[in-house]
N, C-alpha and C positions, 0 to 999 in steps of 0.2 A: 137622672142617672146618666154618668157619661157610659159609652158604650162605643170600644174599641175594635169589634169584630165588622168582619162585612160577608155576605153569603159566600159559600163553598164555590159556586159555580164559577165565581171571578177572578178563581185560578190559587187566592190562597190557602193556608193551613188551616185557617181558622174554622171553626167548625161554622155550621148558619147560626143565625141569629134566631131565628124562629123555631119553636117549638119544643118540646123535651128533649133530652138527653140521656138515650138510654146506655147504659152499658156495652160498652164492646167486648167482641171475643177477645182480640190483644190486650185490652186494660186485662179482663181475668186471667189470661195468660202470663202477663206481667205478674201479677198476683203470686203465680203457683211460687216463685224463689222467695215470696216471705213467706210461706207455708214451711218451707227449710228455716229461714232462720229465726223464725220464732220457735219453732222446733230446738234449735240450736240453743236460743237462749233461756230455755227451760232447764235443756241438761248441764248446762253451763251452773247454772244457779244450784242444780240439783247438789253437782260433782263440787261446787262452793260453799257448803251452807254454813259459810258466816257473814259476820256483817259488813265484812271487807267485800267476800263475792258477791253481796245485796247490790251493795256502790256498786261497784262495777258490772253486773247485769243492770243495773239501770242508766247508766252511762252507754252502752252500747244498746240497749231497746230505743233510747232520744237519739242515737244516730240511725240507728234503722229506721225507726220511723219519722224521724226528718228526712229522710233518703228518698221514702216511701212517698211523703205525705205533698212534699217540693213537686211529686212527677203527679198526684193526681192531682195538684193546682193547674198544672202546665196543661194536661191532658183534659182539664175542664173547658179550656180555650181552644186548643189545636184537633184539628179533628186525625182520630187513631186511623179512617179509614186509608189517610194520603202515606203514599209510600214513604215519603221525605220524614213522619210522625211513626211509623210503624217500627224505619230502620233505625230511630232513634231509640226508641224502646226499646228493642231487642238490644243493642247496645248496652242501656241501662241494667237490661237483666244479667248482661254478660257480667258487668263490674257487681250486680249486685249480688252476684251466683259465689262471684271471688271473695265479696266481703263476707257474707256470709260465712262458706267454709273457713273460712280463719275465724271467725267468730270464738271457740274454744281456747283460741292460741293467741286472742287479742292482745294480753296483757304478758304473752311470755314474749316468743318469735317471731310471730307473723304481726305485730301493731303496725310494721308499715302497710301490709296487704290494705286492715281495716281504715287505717288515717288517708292515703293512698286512693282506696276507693271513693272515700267519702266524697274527698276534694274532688279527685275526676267527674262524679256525680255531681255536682251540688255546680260547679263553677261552667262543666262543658252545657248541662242542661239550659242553663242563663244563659250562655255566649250563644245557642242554640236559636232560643226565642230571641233575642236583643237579633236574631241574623234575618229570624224570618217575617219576625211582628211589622205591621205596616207604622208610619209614622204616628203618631198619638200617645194618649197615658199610659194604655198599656205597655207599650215602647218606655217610656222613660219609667215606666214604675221596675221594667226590669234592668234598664241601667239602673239602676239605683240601688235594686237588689243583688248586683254584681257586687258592687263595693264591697256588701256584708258579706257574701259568701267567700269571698277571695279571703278577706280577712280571718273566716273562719276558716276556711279550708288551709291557710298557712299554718290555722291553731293545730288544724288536724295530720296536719302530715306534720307538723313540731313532736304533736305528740306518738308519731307513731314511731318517729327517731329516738323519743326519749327512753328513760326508766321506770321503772318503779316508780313511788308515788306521783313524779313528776308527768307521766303518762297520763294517770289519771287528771291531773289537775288542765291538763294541757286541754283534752278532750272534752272536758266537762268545760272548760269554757269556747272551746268551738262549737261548743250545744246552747251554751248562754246565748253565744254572738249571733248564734243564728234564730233566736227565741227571742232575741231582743229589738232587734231587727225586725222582724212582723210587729212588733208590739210599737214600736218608735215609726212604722210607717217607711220606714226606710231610709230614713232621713240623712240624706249627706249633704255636708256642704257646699253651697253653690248650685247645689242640684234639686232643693226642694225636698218634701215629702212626701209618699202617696198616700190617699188616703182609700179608705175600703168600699167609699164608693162608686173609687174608679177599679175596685176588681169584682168588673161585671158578670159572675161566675153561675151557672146555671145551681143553683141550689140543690133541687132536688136531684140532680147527678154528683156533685159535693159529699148529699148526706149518703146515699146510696153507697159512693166507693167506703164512704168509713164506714157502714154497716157492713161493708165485704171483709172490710180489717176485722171486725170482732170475731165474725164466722171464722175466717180464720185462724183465729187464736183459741176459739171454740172447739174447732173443727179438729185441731192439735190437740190439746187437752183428749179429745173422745179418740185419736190415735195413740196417744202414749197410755192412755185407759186398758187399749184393746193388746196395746204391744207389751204393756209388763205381764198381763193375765197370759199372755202368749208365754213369757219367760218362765215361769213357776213352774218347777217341774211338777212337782206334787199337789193341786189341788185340791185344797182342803175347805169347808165351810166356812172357816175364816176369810179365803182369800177370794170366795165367792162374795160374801157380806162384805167385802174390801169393793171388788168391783162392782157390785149395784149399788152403795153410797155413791162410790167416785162418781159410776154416768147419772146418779143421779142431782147430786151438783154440778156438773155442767150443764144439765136441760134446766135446771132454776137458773143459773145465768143466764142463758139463752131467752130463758122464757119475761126473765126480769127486763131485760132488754127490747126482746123484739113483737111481746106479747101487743102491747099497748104504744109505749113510747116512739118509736124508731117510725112508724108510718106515721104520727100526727108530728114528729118534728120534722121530718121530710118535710111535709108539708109548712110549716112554718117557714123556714127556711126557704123553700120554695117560694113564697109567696109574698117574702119580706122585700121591704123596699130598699134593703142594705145588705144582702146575703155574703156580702165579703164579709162584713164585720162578724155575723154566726158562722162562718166558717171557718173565722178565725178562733175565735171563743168556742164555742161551744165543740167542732169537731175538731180544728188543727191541736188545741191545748189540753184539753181534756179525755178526747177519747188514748189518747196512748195511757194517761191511766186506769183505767179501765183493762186497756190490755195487759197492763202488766201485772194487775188482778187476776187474768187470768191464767199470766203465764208461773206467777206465784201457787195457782192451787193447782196447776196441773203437776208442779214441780211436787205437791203433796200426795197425787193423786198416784204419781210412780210411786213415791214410797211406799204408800200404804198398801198396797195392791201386790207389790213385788217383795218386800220387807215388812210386813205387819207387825208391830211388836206389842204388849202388853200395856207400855208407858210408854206415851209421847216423849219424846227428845225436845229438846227447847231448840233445835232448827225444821224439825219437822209439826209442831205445834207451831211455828211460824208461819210455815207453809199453809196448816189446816185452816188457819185462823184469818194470819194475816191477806192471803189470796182474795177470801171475799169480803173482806174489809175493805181494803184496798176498792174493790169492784163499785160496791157502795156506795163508797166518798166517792169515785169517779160518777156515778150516775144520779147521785143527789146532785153534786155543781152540774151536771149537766142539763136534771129538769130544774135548778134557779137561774141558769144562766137564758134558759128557751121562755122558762113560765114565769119566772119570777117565784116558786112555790117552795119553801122549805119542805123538804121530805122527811118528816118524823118516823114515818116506817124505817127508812134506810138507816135516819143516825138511831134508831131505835135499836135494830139490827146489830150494828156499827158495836153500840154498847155494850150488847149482850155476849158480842164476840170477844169484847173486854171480858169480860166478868168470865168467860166460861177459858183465858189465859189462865186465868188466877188457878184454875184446879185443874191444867192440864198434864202436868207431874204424876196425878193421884189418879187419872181417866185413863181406859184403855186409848188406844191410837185410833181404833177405829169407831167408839165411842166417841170421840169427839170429833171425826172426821163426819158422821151421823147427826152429832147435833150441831156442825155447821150445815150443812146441806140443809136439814130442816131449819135452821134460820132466813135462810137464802130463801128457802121455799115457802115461808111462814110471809118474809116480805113481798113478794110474786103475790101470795094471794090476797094480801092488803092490799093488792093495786085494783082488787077485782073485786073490792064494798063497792057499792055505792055511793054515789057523791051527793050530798044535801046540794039542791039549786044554788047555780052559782060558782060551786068549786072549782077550779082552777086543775080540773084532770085533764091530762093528753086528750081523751074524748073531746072534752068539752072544748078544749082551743082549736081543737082539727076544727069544728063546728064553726065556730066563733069566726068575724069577716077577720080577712087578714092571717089567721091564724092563730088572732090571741086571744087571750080567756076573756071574755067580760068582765072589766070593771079592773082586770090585771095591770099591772103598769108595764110600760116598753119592753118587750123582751130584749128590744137591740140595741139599749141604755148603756 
């Protein structure tokens, strides 16, 4: 493994080379401004619910969390406690506080705010590390990633100039370019390509911050839970049985997630001889799905709670539905991508959520808000049979040398 860093005491940024990487107070303070805009982008979705507002909440969750996801790569290397790393951050949260608040107005008035931010983010964070990284791959792997981001940050201030559909289309491909770009290695010409096992990235600090992103997105959801039931003036039984569904689909997220899985992939990850490669796969590309799972049922979770109605509406049956579907398919590829294991519970799940669209016209709202949650919940406790010898469960690869299952093929294939 090449390995770019050198200890703290020798005056650089770099964090040490030895040992774990726990969490700092700054990185979770950084945090606190996606607690806002993922906030932002639930009500966004909510005040949207067609399939126009869908695109475009998901176009702006791939910018925030590429915004996001670029500073906990950087912060895996540089160490938060150096002032030169702190004052950068704070920085970051400034433009990210701005993109953020415009987040509602992305697509009317403020698209330069969001395009605007992006680029300052995405291009100064590079010129940052390219300023302070000592000579080596890591050094050229971020010239390399300047190209991309320059490129995409033109996409993105293109699009924050534009119109209407052109807006979107601009945006959506300064998310491509920047998505493609990890995926190609970085590859420009004349300059090589890097590959991920020159980013020698502390893993279990890696999977740790994208478990901070879920609670987060968790953490919202059981705030917009607490703040419709706050709005209602007249509480009725209804809107009581509205709010103990809702928290009780977010604790089966939660629990689907970080019951089992999130410590033995930690570990994995941790322990892999390539942790660039599953930090790219398995947390950079995948977990924003997952979020947006959640930021889907929290958007259902106000409905139902503040708005209860008799019969589902076909955007608020999207919500019920689609939220933990979405969830699902993000954390099925997430245990094939770690275990190599197809999750039958999950598309099992997945299915049934199907099946219970077909009658959500003819279901109360909170009837079927009820039997999502108990599907969510139904999957959680499938994770907690027992496994016949052998099986390829989270347990059993936390166990397993290296991290992987017995008899499993490559995780990092």
């Amino acid at each position: 493994m090449v390995s770019a860093r050198r200890p703290a005491s020798s005056g650089a940024l770099l964090r040490e080379q030895t040992g774990d990487h726990r969490v700092t107070n700054i990185e979770l303070f950084f945090d606190l401004v996606y607690v806002f805009a993922v906030t932002q982008l639930s009500h966004y979705l909510l005040h949207t619910p067609t399939v126009a507002g869908a695109f475009q909440a998901a176009i702006l969750l791939a910018m925030v969390w590429l915004a996001w996801s670029y500073t906990t790569w950087v912060t895996n290397w540089l160490d938060p406690g150096r002032l030169p790393v702190r004052l950068v951050l704070v920085a970051l949260m400034l433009v990210s506080l701005a993109m953020s608040a415009a987040l509602p107005r992305a697509f009317t008035d403020l698209g330069e705010w969001v395009g605007g931010a992006y680029a300052l983010m995405q291009v100064g964070r590079t010129a940052f590390m390219i300023t302070v990284l000592p000579p080596g791959p890591l050094r050229r792997n971020f010239q390399r990633i300047q190209v991309w981001v320059v490129a995409a940050s033109a996409l993105a201030v293109a699009g924050g100039l534009a119109h209407g559909h052109a807006r979107e289309g601009l945006w959506l491909a300064a998310v491509a370019v920047d998505v493609a770009g990890g995926l190609a290695g970085f590859a420009v010409p004349g300059m090589g390509r890097s590959h991920t096992s020159d980013w020698t990235i502390d893993g279990g600090h890696f999977a740790e911050r994208c478990q901070a992103f879920i609670l987060i997105a968790l953490g919202e959801s059981i705030v917009i839970i607490g703040a419709a039931l706050t709005l209602v003036k007249h509480v009725s039984a209804t809107e009581i049985g509205a709010f103990v569904v809702a928290f009780v689909g977010s604790v089966a997220l939660w629990w689907l997630y970080f019951d089992r899985s999130a410590d033995a992939s930690a570990g994995i990850i941790a322990n892999s001889g390539d942790p660039g490669r599953l930090g790219r796969s398995a947390y950079h590309l995948i977990h924003p799905v997952m979020v947006a799972g959640i930021i889907v049922t929290a958007a259902g979770d106000e409905k139902i709670v503040s708005e209860p109605s008799m019969h589902a509406t076909t955007a608020s049956a999207w919500f019920i539905l689609g939220g933990p579907a979405l969830f699902l398919a993000g954390h099925a590829a997430f245990k094939w991508v770690l275990w190599r294991v197809v999750s039958w519970n999950r598309l099992a799940g997945i299915a049934v959520l199907a099946l219970l669209a077909l009658a959500a016209a003819s279901v109360p709202e909170i009837a079927l808000a009820a039997c999502a949650a108990v599907v969510v919940v139904a999957v959680a406790a499938a994770d907690r049979r027992p496994h016949e010898p052998g099986a390829n469960s989270p347990a059993a690869a936390a166990a397993a040398p290296g991290g992987v299952p017995d008899g499993a093929p490559d995780a990092e294939g």
